[in-house]
C-alpha positions in Angstrom: -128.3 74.8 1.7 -126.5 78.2 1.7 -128.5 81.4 3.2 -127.3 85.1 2.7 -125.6 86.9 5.2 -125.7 90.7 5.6 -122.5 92.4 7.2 -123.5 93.3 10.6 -124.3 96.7 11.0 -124.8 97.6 7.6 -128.7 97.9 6.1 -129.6 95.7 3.6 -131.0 98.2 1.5 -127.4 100.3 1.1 -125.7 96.7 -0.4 -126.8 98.0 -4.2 -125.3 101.5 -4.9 -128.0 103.8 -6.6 -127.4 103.8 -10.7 -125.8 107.0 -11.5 -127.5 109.1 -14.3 -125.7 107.9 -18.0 -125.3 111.5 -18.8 -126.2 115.2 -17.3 -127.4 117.6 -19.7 -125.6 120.5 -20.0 -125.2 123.5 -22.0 -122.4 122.2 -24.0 -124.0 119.2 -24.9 -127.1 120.5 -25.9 -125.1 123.1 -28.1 -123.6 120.2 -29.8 -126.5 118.3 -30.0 -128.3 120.8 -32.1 -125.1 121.4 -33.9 -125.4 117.7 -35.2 -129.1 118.3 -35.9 -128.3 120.7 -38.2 -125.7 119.2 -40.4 -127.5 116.1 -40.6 -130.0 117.6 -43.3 -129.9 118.1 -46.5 -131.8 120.9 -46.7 -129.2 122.6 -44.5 -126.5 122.4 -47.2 -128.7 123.4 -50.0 -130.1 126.3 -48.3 -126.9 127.9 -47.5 -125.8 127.3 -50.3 -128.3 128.8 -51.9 -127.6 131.9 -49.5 -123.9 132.0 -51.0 -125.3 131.7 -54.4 -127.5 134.5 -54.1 -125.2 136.7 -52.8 -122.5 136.2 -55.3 -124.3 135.5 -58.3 -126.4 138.6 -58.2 -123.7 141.1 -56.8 -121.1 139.7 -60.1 -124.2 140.1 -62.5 -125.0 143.5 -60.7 -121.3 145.3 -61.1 -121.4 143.3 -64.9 -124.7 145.2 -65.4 -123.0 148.4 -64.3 -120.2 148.1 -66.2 -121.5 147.3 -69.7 -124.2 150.0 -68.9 -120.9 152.3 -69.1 -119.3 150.8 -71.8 -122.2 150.3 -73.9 -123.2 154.4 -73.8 -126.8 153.7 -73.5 -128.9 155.3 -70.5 -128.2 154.3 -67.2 -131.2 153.1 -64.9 -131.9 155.0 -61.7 -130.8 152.7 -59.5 -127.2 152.6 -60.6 -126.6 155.6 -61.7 -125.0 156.6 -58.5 -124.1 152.9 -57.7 -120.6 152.1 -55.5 -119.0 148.8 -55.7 -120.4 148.2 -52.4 -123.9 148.5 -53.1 -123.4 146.8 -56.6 -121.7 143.9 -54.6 -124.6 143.1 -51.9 -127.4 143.2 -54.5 -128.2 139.8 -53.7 -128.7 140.8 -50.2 -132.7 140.8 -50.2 -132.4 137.5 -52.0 -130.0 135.5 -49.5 -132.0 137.0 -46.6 -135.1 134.8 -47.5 -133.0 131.5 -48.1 -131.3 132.0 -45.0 -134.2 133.1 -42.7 -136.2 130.0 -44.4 -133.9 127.7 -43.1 -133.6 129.3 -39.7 -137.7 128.5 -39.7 -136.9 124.7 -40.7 -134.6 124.7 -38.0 -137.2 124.6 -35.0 -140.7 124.1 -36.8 -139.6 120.9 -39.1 -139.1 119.5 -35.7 -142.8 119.9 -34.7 -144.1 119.0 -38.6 -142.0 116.0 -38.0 -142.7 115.4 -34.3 -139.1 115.2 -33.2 -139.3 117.9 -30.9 -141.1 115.7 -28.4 -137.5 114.0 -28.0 -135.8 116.7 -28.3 -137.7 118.2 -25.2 -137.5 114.7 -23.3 -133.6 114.8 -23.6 -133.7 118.6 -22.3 -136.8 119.0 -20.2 -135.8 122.8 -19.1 -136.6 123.4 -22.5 -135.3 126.9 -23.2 -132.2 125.7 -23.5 -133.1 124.1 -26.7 -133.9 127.5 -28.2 -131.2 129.5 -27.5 -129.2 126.6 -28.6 -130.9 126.6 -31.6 -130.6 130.1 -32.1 -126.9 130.6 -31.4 -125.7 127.7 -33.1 -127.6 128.7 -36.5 -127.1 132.4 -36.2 -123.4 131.8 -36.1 -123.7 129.3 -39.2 -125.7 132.0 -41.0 -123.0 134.9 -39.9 -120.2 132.8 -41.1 -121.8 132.1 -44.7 -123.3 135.5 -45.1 -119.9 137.3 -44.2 -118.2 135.1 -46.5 -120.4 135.8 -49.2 -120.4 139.6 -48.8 -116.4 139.6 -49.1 -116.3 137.1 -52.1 -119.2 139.3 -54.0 -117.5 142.3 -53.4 -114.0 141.1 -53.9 -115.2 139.7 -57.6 -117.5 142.8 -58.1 -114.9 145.3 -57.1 -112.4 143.8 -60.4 -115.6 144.3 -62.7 -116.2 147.7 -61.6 -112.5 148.8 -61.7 -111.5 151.9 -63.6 -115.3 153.0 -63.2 -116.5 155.6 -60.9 -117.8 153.2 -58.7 -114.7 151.7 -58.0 -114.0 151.2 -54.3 -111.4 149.0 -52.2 -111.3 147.3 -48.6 -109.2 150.4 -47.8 -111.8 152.8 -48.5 -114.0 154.4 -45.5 -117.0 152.3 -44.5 -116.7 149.4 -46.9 -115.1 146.5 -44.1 -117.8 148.5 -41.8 -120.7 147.7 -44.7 -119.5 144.2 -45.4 -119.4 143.3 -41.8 -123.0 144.8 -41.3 -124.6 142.6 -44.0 -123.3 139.6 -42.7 -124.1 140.3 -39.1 -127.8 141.4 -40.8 -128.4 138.5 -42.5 -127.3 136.2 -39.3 -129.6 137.5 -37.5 -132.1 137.4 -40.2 -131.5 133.7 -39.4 -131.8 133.6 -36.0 -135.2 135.5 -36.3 -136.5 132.8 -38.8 -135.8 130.5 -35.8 -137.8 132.3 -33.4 -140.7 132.4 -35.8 -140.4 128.8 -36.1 -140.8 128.2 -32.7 -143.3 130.6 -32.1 -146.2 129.4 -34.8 -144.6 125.8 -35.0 -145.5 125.6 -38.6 -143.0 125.5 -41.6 -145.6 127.7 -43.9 -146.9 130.0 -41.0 -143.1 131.0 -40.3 -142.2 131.7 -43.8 -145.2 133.8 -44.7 -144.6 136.2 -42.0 -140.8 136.4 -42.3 -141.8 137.2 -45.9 -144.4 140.2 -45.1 -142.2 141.3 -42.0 -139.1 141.9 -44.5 -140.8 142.4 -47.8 -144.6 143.0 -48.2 -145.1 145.5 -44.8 -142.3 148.0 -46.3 -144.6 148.3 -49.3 -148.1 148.6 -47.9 -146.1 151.2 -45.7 -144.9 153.1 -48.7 -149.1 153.7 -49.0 -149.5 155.6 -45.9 -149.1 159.4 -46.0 -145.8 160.7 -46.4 -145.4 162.2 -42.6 -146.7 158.6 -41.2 -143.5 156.8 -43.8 -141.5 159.3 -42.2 -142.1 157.9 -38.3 -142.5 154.5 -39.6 -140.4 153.2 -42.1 -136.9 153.5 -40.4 -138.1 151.4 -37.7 -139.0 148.3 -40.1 -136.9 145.6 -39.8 -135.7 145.9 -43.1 -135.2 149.2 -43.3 -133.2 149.3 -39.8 -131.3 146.2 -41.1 -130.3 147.7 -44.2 -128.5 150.8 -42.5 -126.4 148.1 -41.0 -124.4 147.7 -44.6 -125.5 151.0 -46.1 -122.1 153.0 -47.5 -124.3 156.5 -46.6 -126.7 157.5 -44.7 -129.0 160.5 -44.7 -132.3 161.9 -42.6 -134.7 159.7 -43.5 -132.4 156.8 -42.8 -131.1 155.3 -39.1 -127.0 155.6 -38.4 -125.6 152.3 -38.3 -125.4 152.1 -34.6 -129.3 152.8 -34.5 -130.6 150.5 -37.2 -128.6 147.8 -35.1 -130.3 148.6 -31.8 -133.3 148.7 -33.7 -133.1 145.2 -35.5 -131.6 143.5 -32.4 -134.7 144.3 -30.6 -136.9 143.4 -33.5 -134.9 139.8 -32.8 -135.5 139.6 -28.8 -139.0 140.3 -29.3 -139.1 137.5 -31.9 -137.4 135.5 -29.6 -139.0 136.4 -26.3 -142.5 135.4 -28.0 -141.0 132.1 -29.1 -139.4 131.9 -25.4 -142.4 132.2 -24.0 -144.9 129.6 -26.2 -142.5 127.1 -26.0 -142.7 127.5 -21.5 -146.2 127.9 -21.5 -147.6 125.6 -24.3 -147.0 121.8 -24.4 -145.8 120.5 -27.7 
């Protein structure tokens, strides 16, 4: 019969070293984490490239429009009668804006629809963490698409328009200036779609208020008395977003430095409320 000897002066309890932790959680890895996340759906690569599409598509068909209007000798409509190759070219700005900041809301409420999130916050129990992962790694996916787009739309639009009084090139004053601005507008269009998403924690409930917030409030604004627009309506996020790209500006409108402070705080509040739910509420 054998028995077990401990080494003299040593406890028994310190023969089995403690297990080490498989992994720490870190912001790196929880940056790369969500950066998987998002490339693993498919809705991710439609809706971007939806985004693209949009802005594109509807800037080429909005110089084509321009241009034939010239050739053609008929009346030109109101809107682009004083149109520039920059404005002609981010037509399809109001249009990407929706498919991006949709998926920014799939981003963080598909994963409470689909109950993922509970992992997600078991893997990083600090929980913040999460969000402005989420945040930064979509927002920079966004800028990166929607700055590409702007420069492809107005690179094609700016041949169709050529010869025309809206002519302009990369070289003229403002335009790099306005590109730059709708693609830093529309990224954080994104990143404000994930904040909504991880604020109401419902697919339908983020998208019906990113909607009114950019689209239907402007409107039932345009109903109030003319000095109330006047104190309102530069401050929208819409409105303050689009004096990021816009070639001119005027009284009624914020300079681009303004309309950026503007809509960046229209995204940390979005953020701070999302922030906030996701400390104080369980999932």
């Amino acid at each position: 019969m054998s028995t077990l000897t401990a080494t003299p002066g040593t406890p028994e309890s310190d023969q089995v070293a403690p297990a080490r932790p498989a992994y720490r959680v870190t912001g790196r890895r929880v940056l790369a984490s969500e950066w998987a996340k998002l490339w693993s759906l498919r809705s991710t690569w439609i809706t971007l490239g939806l985004g693209l599409l949009f802005l594109v598509a509807f800037g080429v068909i909005a110089a084509s429009h321009y241009k034939s209007g010239l050739t053609s000798g008929r009346p030109m409509d109101r809107d682009f009668a004083t149109a520039t190759a920059v404005s002609l070219s981010l037509f399809g700005t109001n249009f990407a804006q929706l498919a991006l900041g949709v998926l920014g809301v799939l981003v963080t409420a598909g994963e409470y629809s689909t109950g993922m999130i509970r992992s997600t916050l078991a893997a990083v129990p600090r929980r913040l963490p999460v969000l402005w992962s989420k945040a930064a790694v979509y927002g920079l996916v966004a800028l990166v698409v929607a700055t590409a787009g702007t420069f492809a739309a107005f690179l094609v639009g700016g041949r169709i328009v050529t010869g025309t009084p809206a002519a302009m090139g990369l070289g003229h004053a403002g335009v790099v200036r306005s590109l730059l601005g709708a693609g830093l507008y529309l990224g954080l269009v994104g990143v404000i779609g994930v904040a909504l998403g991880a604020l109401l924690r419902s697919v339908a409930g983020g998208i019906s208020v990113l909607v009114a917030a950019l689209m239907l409030v402007p409107g039932l604004v345009s109903l109030l008395p003319s000095s109330w627009q006047g104190n309102i309506d530069p401050y929208l996020p819409s409105h303050a977003g689009e004096s990021l790209f816009a070639l001119t500006h005027d009284s009624t409108t914020l300079s681009p430095g303004a309309g950026l402070a503007v809509f960046l705080g229209w995204t940390v509040l979005a953020l701070a409320g999302a922030a906030y739910r996701l400390v104080r509420s369980d999932v």
